[in-house]
C-alpha positions, 0 to 999 in steps of 0.5 A, spaced: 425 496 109 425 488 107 428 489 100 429 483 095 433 484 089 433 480 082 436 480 076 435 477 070 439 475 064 445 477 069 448 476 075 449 483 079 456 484 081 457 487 089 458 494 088 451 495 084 448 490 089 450 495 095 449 501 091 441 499 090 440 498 097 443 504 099 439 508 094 433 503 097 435 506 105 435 513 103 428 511 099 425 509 106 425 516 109 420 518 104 416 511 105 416 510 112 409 505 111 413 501 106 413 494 108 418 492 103 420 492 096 423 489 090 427 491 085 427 487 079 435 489 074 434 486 066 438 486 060 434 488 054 436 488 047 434 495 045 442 499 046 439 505 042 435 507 047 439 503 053 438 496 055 438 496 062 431 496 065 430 497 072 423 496 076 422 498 083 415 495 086 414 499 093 409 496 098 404 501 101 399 499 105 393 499 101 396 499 094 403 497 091 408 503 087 410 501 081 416 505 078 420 502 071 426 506 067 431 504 061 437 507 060 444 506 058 446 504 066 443 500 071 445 506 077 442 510 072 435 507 070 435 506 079 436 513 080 430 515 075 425 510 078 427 512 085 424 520 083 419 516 079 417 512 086 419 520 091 414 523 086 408 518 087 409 517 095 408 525 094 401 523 091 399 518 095 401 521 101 397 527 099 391 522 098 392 518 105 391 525 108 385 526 106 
């Protein structure tokens, strides 16, 4: 799977780079018709509730899957939206099927 990441209002260090695409391959297994992904990675300036926000955009035959998570890390804000996104693919496996 073709994954591009960004990164807005910082720049990603290498470890958190190669952890997004590990997580990404293991994702691929699940989305086997995927023809590609983005991974967005942004600061906001909510520290309450988390201020990294991780958006993952998986693109599937027909439509797009959107997942999009805040927390107060990055690996945990990916690890979120990529159940998020497991969880949709399930969704539309099971509509494709029918």
């Amino acid at each position: 799977m073709n994954v591009q990441i960004q990164t807005v209002k910082f720049d990603a260090d290498k470890r958190l780079t190669e952890f997004v695409e590990a997580k990404m391959a293991k994702l691929d297994r699940f989305a086997d018709r995927s023809t590609g992904a983005e991974v967005i990675l942004k600061l906001d300036k909510d520290p309450e509730k988390g201020n990294k926000i991780a958006t993952i955009t998986l693109r599937m035959p027909g439509e797009d899957l959107v997942a999009c998570h805040q927390s107060k890390s990055f690996e945990e804000s990916v690890d979120e939206a990529i159940d998020a996104l497991k969880r949709q693919l399930e969704k539309f496996k099971g509509k494709a099927e029918k």
